[in-house]
VODO-188426 format. One record per residue (C-alpha): x, y negated, z; residue number from 1; residue in three letters. Coordinates in Angstrom, 3 decimals. Layout:
// VODO-188426
        xx        yy        zz  doro  pafi
         X         Y         Z   NUM   Ala
...
END
This chain:
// VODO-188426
        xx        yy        zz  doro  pafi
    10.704   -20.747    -4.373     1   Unk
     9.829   -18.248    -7.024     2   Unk
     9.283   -15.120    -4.550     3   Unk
     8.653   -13.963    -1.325     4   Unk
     9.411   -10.295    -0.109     5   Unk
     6.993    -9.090     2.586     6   Unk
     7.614    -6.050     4.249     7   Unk
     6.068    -4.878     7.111     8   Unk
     7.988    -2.912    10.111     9   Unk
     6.869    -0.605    12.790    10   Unk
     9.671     1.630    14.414    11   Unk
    11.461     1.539    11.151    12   Unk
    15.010     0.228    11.576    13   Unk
    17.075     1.740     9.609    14   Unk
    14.817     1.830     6.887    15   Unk
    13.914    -1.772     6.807    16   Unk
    17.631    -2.350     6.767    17   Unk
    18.663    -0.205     3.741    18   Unk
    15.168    -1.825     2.335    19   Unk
    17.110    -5.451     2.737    20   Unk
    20.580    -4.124     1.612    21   Unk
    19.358    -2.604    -1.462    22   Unk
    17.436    -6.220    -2.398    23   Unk
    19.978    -8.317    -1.637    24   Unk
    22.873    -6.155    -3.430    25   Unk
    20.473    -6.195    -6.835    26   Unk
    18.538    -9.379    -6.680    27   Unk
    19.775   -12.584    -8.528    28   Unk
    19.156   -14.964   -10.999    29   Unk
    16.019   -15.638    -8.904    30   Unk
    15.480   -17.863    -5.656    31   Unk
    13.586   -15.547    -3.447    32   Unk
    12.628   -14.967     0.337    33   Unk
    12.639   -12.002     2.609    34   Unk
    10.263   -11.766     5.272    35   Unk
     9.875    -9.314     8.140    36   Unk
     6.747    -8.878    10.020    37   Unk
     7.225    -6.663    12.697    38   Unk
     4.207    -5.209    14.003    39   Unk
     4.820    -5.105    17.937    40   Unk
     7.380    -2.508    17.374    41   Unk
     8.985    -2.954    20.786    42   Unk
    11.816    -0.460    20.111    43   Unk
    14.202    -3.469    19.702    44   Unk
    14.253    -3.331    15.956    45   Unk
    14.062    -6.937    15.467    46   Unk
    16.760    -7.470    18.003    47   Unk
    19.253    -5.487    15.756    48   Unk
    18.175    -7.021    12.550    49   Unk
    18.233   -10.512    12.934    50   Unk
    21.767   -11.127    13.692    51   Unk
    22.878    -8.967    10.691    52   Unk
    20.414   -10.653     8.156    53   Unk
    20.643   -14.328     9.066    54   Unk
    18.626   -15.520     6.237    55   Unk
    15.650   -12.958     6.515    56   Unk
    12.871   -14.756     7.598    57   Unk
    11.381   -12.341    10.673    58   Unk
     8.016   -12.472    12.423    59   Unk
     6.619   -11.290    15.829    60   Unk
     3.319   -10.027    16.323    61   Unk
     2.453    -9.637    19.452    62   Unk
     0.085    -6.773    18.635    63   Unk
    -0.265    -3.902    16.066    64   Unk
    -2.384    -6.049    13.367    65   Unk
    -2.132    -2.583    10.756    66   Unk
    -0.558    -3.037     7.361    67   Unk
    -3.126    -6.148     5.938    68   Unk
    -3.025    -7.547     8.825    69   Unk
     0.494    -7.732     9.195    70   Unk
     0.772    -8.719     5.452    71   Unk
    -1.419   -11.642     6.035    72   Unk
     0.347   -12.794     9.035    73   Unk
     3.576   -13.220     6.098    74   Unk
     1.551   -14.752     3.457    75   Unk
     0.998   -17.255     6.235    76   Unk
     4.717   -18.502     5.944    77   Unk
     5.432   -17.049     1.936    78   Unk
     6.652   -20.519     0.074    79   Unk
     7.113   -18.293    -3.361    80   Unk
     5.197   -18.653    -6.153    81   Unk
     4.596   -15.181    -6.352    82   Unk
     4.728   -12.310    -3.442    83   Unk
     5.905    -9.120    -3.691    84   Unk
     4.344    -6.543    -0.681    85   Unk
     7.163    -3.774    -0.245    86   Unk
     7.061    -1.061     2.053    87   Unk
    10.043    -0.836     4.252    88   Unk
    11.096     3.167     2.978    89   Unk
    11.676     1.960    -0.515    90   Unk
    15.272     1.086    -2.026    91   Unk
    15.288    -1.536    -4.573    92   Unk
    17.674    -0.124    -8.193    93   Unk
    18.493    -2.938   -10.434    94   Unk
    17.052    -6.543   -10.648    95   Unk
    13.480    -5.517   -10.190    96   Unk
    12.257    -8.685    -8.276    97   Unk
    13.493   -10.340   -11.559    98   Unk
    12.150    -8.167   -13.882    99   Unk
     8.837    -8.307   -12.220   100   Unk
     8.754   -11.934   -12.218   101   Unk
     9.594   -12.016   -16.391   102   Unk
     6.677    -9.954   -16.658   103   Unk
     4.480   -11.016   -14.918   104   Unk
     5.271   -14.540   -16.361   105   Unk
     4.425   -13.082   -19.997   106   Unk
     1.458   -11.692   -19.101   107   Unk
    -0.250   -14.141   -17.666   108   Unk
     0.260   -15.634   -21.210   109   Unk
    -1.571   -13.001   -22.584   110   Unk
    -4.178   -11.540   -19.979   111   Unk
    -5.832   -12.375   -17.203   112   Unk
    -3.182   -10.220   -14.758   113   Unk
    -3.658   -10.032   -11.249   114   Unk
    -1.057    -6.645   -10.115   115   Unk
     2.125    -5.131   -11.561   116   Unk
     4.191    -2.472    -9.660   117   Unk
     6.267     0.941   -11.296   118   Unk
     6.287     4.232   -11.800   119   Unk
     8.485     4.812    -8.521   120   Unk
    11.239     7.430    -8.440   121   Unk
    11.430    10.257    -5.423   122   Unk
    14.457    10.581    -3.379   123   Unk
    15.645    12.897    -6.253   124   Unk
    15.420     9.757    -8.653   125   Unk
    12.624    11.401   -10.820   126   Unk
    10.011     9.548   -11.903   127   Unk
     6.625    10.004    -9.426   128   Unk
     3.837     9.509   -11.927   129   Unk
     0.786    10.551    -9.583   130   Unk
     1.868     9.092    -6.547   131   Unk
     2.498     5.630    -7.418   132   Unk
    -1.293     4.579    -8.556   133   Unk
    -4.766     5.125    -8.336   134   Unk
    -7.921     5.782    -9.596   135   Unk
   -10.895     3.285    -7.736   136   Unk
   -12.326     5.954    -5.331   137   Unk
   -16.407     7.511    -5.675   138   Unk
   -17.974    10.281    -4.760   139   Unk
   -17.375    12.443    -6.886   140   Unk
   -13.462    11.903    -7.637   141   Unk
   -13.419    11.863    -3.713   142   Unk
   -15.300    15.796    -4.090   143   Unk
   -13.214    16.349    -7.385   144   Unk
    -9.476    15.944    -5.642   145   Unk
   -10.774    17.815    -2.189   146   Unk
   -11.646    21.219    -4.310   147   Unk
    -8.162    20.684    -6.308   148   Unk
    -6.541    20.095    -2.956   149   Unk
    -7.891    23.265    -1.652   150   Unk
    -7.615    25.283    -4.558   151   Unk
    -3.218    23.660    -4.893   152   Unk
    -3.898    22.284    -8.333   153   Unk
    -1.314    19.971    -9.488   154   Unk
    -2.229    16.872   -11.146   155   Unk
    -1.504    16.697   -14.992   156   Unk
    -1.024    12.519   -14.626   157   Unk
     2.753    13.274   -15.562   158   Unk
     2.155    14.436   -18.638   159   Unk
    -0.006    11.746   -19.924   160   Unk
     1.851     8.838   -18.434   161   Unk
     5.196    10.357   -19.567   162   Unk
     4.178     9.677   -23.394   163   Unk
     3.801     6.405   -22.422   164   Unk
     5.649     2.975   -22.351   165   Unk
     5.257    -0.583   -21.806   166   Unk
     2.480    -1.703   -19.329   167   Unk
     0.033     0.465   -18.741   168   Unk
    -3.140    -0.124   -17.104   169   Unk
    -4.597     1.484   -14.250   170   Unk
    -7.182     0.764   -11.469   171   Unk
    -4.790     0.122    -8.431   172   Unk
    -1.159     0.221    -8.027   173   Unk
    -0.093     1.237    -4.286   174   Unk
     1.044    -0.367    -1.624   175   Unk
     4.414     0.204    -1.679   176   Unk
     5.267    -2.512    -4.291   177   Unk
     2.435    -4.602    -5.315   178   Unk
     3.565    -8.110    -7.485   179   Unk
     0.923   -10.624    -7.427   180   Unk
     0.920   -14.383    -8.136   181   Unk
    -0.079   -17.073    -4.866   182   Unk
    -3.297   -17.857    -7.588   183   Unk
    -4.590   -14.569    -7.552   184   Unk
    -4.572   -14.408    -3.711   185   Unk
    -5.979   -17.593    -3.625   186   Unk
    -8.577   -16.318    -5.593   187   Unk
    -9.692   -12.992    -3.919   188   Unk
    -8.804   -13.529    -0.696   189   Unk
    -5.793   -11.883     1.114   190   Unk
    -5.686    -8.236     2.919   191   Unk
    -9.499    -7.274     4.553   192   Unk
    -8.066    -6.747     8.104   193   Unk
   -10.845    -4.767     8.607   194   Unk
    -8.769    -1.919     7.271   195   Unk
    -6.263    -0.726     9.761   196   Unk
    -4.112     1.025     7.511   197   Unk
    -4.866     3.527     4.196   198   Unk
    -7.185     1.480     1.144   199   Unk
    -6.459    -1.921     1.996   200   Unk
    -4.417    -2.626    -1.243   201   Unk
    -7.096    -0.585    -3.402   202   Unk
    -9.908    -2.761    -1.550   203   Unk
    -7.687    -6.244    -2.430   204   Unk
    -7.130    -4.665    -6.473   205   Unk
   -10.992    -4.086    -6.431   206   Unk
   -11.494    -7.723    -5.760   207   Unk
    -9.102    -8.262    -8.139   208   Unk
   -10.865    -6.162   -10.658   209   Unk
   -14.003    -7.573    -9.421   210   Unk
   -12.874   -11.199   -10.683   211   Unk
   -11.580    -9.787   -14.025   212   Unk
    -7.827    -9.330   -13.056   213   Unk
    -6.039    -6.529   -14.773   214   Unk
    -3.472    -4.663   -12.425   215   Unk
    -0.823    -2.796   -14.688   216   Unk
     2.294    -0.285   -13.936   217   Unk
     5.570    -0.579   -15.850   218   Unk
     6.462     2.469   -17.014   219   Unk
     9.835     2.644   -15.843   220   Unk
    10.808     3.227   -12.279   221   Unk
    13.191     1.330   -10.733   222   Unk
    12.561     1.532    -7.513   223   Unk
    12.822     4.549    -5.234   224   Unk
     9.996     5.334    -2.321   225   Unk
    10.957     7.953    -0.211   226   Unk
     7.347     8.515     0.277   227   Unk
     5.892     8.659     4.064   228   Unk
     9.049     7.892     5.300   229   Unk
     7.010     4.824     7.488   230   Unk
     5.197     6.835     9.220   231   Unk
     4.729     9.788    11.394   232   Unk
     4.866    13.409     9.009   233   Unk
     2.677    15.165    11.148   234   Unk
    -0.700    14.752    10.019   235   Unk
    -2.459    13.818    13.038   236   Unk
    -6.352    13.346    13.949   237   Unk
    -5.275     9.725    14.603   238   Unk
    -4.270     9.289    11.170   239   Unk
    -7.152    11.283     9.552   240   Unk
    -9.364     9.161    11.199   241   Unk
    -7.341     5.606    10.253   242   Unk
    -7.859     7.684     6.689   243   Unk
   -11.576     8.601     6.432   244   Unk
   -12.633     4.701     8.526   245   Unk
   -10.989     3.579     5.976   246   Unk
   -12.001     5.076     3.072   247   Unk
   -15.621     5.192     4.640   248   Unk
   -15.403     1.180     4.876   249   Unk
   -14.029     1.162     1.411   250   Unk
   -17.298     2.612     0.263   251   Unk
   -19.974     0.580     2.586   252   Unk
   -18.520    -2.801     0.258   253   Unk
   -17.475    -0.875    -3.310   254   Unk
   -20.248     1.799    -4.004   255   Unk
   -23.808     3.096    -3.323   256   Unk
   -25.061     3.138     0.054   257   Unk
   -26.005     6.743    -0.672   258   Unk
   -22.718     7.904    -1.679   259   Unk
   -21.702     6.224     2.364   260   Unk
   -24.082     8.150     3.653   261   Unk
   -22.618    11.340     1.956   262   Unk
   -19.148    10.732     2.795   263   Unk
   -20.132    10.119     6.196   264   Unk
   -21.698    13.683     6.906   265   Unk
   -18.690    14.965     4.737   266   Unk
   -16.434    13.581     7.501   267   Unk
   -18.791    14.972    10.557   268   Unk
   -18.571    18.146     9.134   269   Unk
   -14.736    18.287     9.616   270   Unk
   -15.029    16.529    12.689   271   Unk
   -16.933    19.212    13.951   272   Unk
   -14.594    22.143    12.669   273   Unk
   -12.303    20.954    14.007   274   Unk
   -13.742    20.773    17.531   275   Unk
   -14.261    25.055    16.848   276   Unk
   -10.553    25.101    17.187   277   Unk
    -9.633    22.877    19.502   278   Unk
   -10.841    20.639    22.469   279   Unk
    -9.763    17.128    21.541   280   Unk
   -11.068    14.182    23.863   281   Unk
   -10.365    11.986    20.695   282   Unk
   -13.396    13.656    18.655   283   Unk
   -15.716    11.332    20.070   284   Unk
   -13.805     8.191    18.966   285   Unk
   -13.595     9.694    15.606   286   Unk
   -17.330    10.172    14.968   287   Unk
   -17.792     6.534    16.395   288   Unk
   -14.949     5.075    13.722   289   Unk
   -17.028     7.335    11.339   290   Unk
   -20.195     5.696    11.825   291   Unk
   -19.221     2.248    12.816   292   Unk
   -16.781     1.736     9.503   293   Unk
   -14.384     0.167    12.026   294   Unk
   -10.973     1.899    13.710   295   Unk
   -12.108     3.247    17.834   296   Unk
END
Protein backbone atom coordinates (compact mmCIF):
# COMPACT_ATOMS: atom_id res chain seq x y z
CA UNK A 1 0.00 0.00 0.00
CA UNK A 2 1.58 3.25 -0.98
CA UNK A 3 -1.06 5.64 0.91
CA UNK A 4 -3.51 5.99 3.36
CA UNK A 5 -6.14 8.92 3.44
CA UNK A 6 -7.20 9.88 6.98
CA UNK A 7 -9.86 12.13 7.45
CA UNK A 8 -11.53 12.81 10.41
CA UNK A 9 -15.54 13.39 10.70
CA UNK A 10 -17.71 15.08 13.18
CA UNK A 11 -21.30 16.08 11.92
CA UNK A 12 -19.87 16.46 8.51
CA UNK A 13 -21.74 14.30 5.99
CA UNK A 14 -21.99 15.76 3.13
CA UNK A 15 -18.72 17.11 3.24
CA UNK A 16 -16.86 13.97 3.97
CA UNK A 17 -18.74 12.58 1.02
CA UNK A 18 -17.85 15.16 -1.69
CA UNK A 19 -14.24 14.84 0.24
CA UNK A 20 -14.35 10.89 -0.98
CA UNK A 21 -15.96 11.63 -4.44
CA UNK A 22 -13.53 14.16 -5.39
CA UNK A 23 -10.46 11.48 -4.38
CA UNK A 24 -11.72 8.72 -5.88
CA UNK A 25 -12.80 10.56 -9.30
CA UNK A 26 -8.90 11.99 -9.50
CA UNK A 27 -6.78 9.43 -7.81
CA UNK A 28 -4.98 6.64 -9.86
CA UNK A 29 -1.94 5.23 -10.85
CA UNK A 30 -1.48 4.76 -7.07
CA UNK A 31 -2.79 1.93 -4.61
CA UNK A 32 -4.17 3.94 -1.80
CA UNK A 33 -6.64 3.68 1.26
CA UNK A 34 -9.39 5.84 2.59
CA UNK A 35 -10.10 5.89 6.10
CA UNK A 36 -12.88 7.50 8.12
CA UNK A 37 -12.65 8.13 11.73
CA UNK A 38 -15.69 9.36 12.96
CA UNK A 39 -15.46 11.07 16.11
CA UNK A 40 -18.77 9.97 18.04
CA UNK A 41 -20.73 11.95 15.63
CA UNK A 42 -24.01 10.24 16.46
CA UNK A 43 -26.01 12.10 13.77
CA UNK A 44 -25.99 8.84 11.69
CA UNK A 45 -23.29 9.97 9.35
CA UNK A 46 -21.54 6.77 9.27
CA UNK A 47 -24.76 4.97 8.70
CA UNK A 48 -25.22 6.85 5.32
CA UNK A 49 -21.68 6.53 4.23
CA UNK A 50 -20.76 3.15 4.49
CA UNK A 51 -23.11 1.55 2.17
CA UNK A 52 -22.28 4.12 -0.58
CA UNK A 53 -18.40 3.80 -0.16
CA UNK A 54 -17.90 0.07 0.28
CA UNK A 55 -14.23 0.18 0.16
CA UNK A 56 -13.66 3.19 2.63
CA UNK A 57 -12.24 1.87 5.52
CA UNK A 58 -14.54 3.64 8.54
CA UNK A 59 -13.88 3.83 12.27
CA UNK A 60 -16.03 4.34 15.45
CA UNK A 61 -14.97 6.15 18.33
CA UNK A 62 -16.94 5.87 20.93
CA UNK A 63 -16.00 9.32 22.24
CA UNK A 64 -14.92 12.77 20.88
CA UNK A 65 -10.95 11.99 20.94
CA UNK A 66 -10.38 15.87 19.07
CA UNK A 67 -8.60 16.00 15.76
CA UNK A 68 -4.98 14.07 16.97
CA UNK A 69 -6.68 11.96 18.69
CA UNK A 70 -8.89 10.87 16.14
CA UNK A 71 -5.92 10.90 13.64
CA UNK A 72 -4.07 8.52 15.78
CA UNK A 73 -6.89 6.22 16.25
CA UNK A 74 -6.39 5.86 11.91
CA UNK A 75 -2.74 5.62 11.92
CA UNK A 76 -3.59 2.65 14.11
CA UNK A 77 -5.05 0.70 11.02
CA UNK A 78 -3.00 2.98 7.96
CA UNK A 79 -1.08 -0.05 5.92
CA UNK A 80 0.42 2.85 3.41
CA UNK A 81 3.71 3.72 3.21
CA UNK A 82 2.96 7.15 3.50
CA UNK A 83 -0.29 9.02 5.13
CA UNK A 84 -1.91 11.80 3.99
CA UNK A 85 -4.17 13.75 7.02
CA UNK A 86 -7.08 15.57 5.01
CA UNK A 87 -9.69 17.51 6.45
CA UNK A 88 -13.10 16.43 5.44
CA UNK A 89 -14.18 20.27 3.75
CA UNK A 90 -11.49 19.95 1.17
CA UNK A 91 -12.10 18.71 -2.58
CA UNK A 92 -9.29 16.94 -4.10
CA UNK A 93 -8.46 18.68 -8.24
CA UNK A 94 -6.26 16.47 -10.20
CA UNK A 95 -4.00 13.49 -9.13
CA UNK A 96 -2.68 15.16 -6.05
CA UNK A 97 -2.27 11.96 -3.85
CA UNK A 98 0.05 11.02 -6.81
CA UNK A 99 1.76 13.99 -7.22
CA UNK A 100 2.46 14.18 -3.58
CA UNK A 101 3.80 10.80 -3.44
CA UNK A 102 6.44 11.66 -6.66
CA UNK A 103 7.57 14.33 -4.57
CA UNK A 104 7.90 13.38 -1.74
CA UNK A 105 9.78 10.30 -3.19
CA UNK A 106 12.44 12.84 -4.78
CA UNK A 107 12.97 14.58 -1.91
CA UNK A 108 13.74 12.30 0.36
CA UNK A 109 16.61 11.75 -2.19
CA UNK A 110 17.74 15.00 -1.64
CA UNK A 111 16.77 16.27 1.99
CA UNK A 112 15.94 15.12 5.02
CA UNK A 113 11.86 15.86 4.39
CA UNK A 114 9.46 15.20 6.91
CA UNK A 115 5.93 17.46 5.49
CA UNK A 116 4.66 18.52 2.06
CA UNK A 117 1.13 20.02 1.55
CA UNK A 118 -0.05 23.17 -1.16
CA UNK A 119 -0.86 26.37 -1.54
CA UNK A 120 -4.75 25.52 -1.28
CA UNK A 121 -7.30 27.30 -3.45
CA UNK A 122 -10.65 29.09 -1.80
CA UNK A 123 -14.01 28.14 -2.94
CA UNK A 124 -13.37 30.80 -5.69
CA UNK A 125 -10.35 28.57 -6.93
CA UNK A 126 -7.73 31.34 -6.08
CA UNK A 127 -4.79 30.50 -4.65
CA UNK A 128 -4.86 31.05 -0.46
CA UNK A 129 -1.24 31.91 0.21
CA UNK A 130 -1.62 32.96 4.04
CA UNK A 131 -3.97 30.52 5.08
CA UNK A 132 -2.45 27.38 4.11
CA UNK A 133 0.92 27.58 6.42
CA UNK A 134 2.54 28.84 9.29
CA UNK A 135 5.03 30.53 10.99
CA UNK A 136 6.23 28.38 14.53
CA UNK A 137 4.31 30.56 17.08
CA UNK A 138 6.33 33.05 20.06
CA UNK A 139 5.56 35.76 21.81
CA UNK A 140 6.03 38.21 19.99
CA UNK A 141 4.56 37.00 16.45
CA UNK A 142 1.63 35.90 18.83
CA UNK A 143 1.59 40.11 20.01
CA UNK A 144 2.65 41.03 16.33
CA UNK A 145 -0.63 39.32 14.45
CA UNK A 146 -3.12 40.43 17.56
CA UNK A 147 -2.26 44.39 16.89
CA UNK A 148 -2.56 43.62 12.92
CA UNK A 149 -5.76 41.79 13.71
CA UNK A 150 -7.09 44.71 15.51
CA UNK A 151 -5.81 47.32 13.47
CA UNK A 152 -7.48 44.87 9.83
CA UNK A 153 -4.06 44.67 8.28
CA UNK A 154 -3.84 42.22 5.58
CA UNK A 155 -0.99 39.99 5.34
CA UNK A 156 1.51 40.69 2.41
CA UNK A 157 2.45 36.58 2.33
CA UNK A 158 0.73 36.66 -1.24
CA UNK A 159 2.94 38.71 -2.67
CA UNK A 160 6.08 37.05 -1.71
CA UNK A 161 4.95 33.50 -2.20
CA UNK A 162 3.35 34.44 -5.57
CA UNK A 163 7.01 35.08 -7.10
CA UNK A 164 7.67 31.85 -6.14
CA UNK A 165 7.78 28.19 -7.49
CA UNK A 166 8.86 24.81 -6.78
CA UNK A 167 9.00 23.74 -3.05
CA UNK A 168 9.19 26.18 -0.80
CA UNK A 169 9.99 25.92 2.72
CA UNK A 170 8.13 26.99 5.59
CA UNK A 171 7.79 26.17 9.35
CA UNK A 172 4.40 24.19 9.34
CA UNK A 173 2.00 23.33 6.72
CA UNK A 174 -1.74 23.03 8.16
CA UNK A 175 -3.79 20.55 8.93
CA UNK A 176 -5.87 20.31 6.22
CA UNK A 177 -3.45 18.28 4.00
CA UNK A 178 -0.34 17.26 5.64
CA UNK A 179 1.88 14.31 3.49
CA UNK A 180 4.23 12.55 5.65
CA UNK A 181 6.09 9.23 5.29
CA UNK A 182 5.19 6.07 8.14
CA UNK A 183 9.32 6.82 9.02
CA UNK A 184 8.86 10.18 10.00
CA UNK A 185 5.94 9.29 12.34
CA UNK A 186 7.81 6.62 13.57
CA UNK A 187 10.29 8.94 14.39
CA UNK A 188 8.50 11.86 16.23
CA UNK A 189 5.80 10.28 17.52
CA UNK A 190 2.16 10.63 16.22
CA UNK A 191 -0.54 13.53 17.18
CA UNK A 192 0.07 14.87 21.17
CA UNK A 193 -3.56 14.08 22.21
CA UNK A 194 -3.06 16.43 24.67
CA UNK A 195 -4.26 18.97 22.16
CA UNK A 196 -7.96 18.84 21.69
CA UNK A 197 -8.13 20.58 18.58
CA UNK A 198 -6.13 23.99 17.09
CA UNK A 199 -1.82 23.44 17.09
CA UNK A 200 -1.66 19.86 17.10
CA UNK A 201 -0.17 19.60 13.51
CA UNK A 202 2.23 22.71 14.26
CA UNK A 203 3.23 20.83 17.66
CA UNK A 204 3.86 17.30 15.43
CA UNK A 205 5.98 19.74 12.48
CA UNK A 206 7.94 21.16 15.55
CA UNK A 207 9.02 17.70 16.42
CA UNK A 208 9.62 17.28 13.08
CA UNK A 209 11.74 20.33 12.89
CA UNK A 210 13.11 19.41 16.15
CA UNK A 211 14.69 16.10 14.56
CA UNK A 212 15.93 18.02 11.46
CA UNK A 213 12.92 17.31 9.08
CA UNK A 214 12.18 19.98 6.56
CA UNK A 215 8.32 20.49 5.94
CA UNK A 216 7.83 22.23 2.43
CA UNK A 217 4.60 23.65 0.38
CA UNK A 218 4.27 23.14 -3.37
CA UNK A 219 3.54 26.09 -4.85
CA UNK A 220 0.69 25.16 -6.80
CA UNK A 221 -2.71 24.51 -5.39
CA UNK A 222 -4.54 21.77 -6.28
CA UNK A 223 -6.64 21.24 -3.81
CA UNK A 224 -9.56 23.38 -2.68
CA UNK A 225 -10.39 23.98 1.33
CA UNK A 226 -13.43 25.64 1.81
CA UNK A 227 -11.94 26.87 4.95
CA UNK A 228 -13.98 26.32 8.42
CA UNK A 229 -16.41 24.54 6.70
CA UNK A 230 -15.79 21.55 9.71
CA UNK A 231 -16.76 23.39 12.17
CA UNK A 232 -19.15 25.67 13.82
CA UNK A 233 -18.75 29.67 12.18
CA UNK A 234 -19.72 31.24 15.18
CA UNK A 235 -16.81 31.94 17.16
CA UNK A 236 -17.72 30.66 20.42
CA UNK A 237 -16.02 30.88 24.06
CA UNK A 238 -15.83 27.07 23.68
CA UNK A 239 -13.70 27.35 20.79
CA UNK A 240 -11.56 30.32 22.03
CA UNK A 241 -10.78 28.41 24.83
CA UNK A 242 -9.96 24.87 22.72
CA UNK A 243 -7.76 27.89 20.90
CA UNK A 244 -5.78 29.68 23.66
CA UNK A 245 -5.35 25.72 25.85
CA UNK A 246 -3.99 24.98 23.01
CA UNK A 247 -1.79 27.39 22.00
CA UNK A 248 -0.94 27.92 25.82
CA UNK A 249 0.19 24.06 25.87
CA UNK A 250 1.98 24.66 22.66
CA UNK A 251 4.18 27.08 24.50
CA UNK A 252 4.70 25.18 28.08
CA UNK A 253 6.80 22.31 25.57
CA UNK A 254 8.17 24.83 22.52
CA UNK A 255 9.31 28.16 24.23
CA UNK A 256 10.37 30.01 27.43
CA UNK A 257 8.56 29.43 30.49
CA UNK A 258 8.35 33.21 30.72
CA UNK A 259 6.82 33.81 27.49
CA UNK A 260 3.84 30.91 29.20
CA UNK A 261 3.55 32.92 31.83
CA UNK A 262 2.84 36.02 29.58
CA UNK A 263 0.46 34.41 27.37
CA UNK A 264 -1.28 33.15 30.24
CA UNK A 265 -2.19 36.66 31.85
CA UNK A 266 -2.74 37.74 28.12
CA UNK A 267 -5.58 35.18 28.06
CA UNK A 268 -7.00 36.20 31.77
CA UNK A 269 -7.20 39.50 30.66
CA UNK A 270 -9.79 38.61 27.93
CA UNK A 271 -11.28 36.21 30.08
CA UNK A 272 -12.09 38.82 32.30
CA UNK A 273 -13.51 41.36 29.62
CA UNK A 274 -15.38 39.35 28.65
CA UNK A 275 -17.11 38.57 31.95
CA UNK A 276 -17.83 42.87 31.86
CA UNK A 277 -20.21 41.97 29.14
CA UNK A 278 -21.66 39.05 29.88
CA UNK A 279 -22.38 36.44 32.70
CA UNK A 280 -21.05 33.16 31.34
CA UNK A 281 -20.99 30.08 33.85
CA UNK A 282 -18.26 28.72 31.40
CA UNK A 283 -15.61 31.53 32.51
CA UNK A 284 -14.52 29.52 35.25
CA UNK A 285 -13.67 26.44 33.12
CA UNK A 286 -11.83 28.70 30.87
CA UNK A 287 -9.40 30.19 33.41
CA UNK A 288 -8.91 26.51 34.72
CA UNK A 289 -8.02 25.21 30.86
CA UNK A 290 -5.87 28.44 31.00
CA UNK A 291 -3.85 27.52 33.83
CA UNK A 292 -3.91 23.80 33.73
CA UNK A 293 -2.66 23.65 29.78
CA UNK A 294 -5.34 20.95 29.47
CA UNK A 295 -9.14 21.32 27.78
CA UNK A 296 -12.04 21.73 31.18
Amino acid sequence: MDVSIIIVNYKTCSLVEACIESILKNTFDIKYEIIVVDNASEDGSIDYLKPKFPDVIFIESESNLGFGGANNLGLEVAKGEYFFFLNSDTIVLENILLDLLVQYKRLQQEEKIGALGYFLLDRNNNINYTNSFGNFPTLKSFLRDAISHLLKRSKRAAVHYAKQNGCIDVDYIIGADLFVSRKVIEDIGTFDTNFFMYWEEVDLQKRMSNNGYKRKILSKGKLIHLEGMSTQKKVSLFRKKMYHTSLCYYFSKHRPLIETVILKILFLGFSLRLLTKERNGDLGKYWRSILNNKLQ
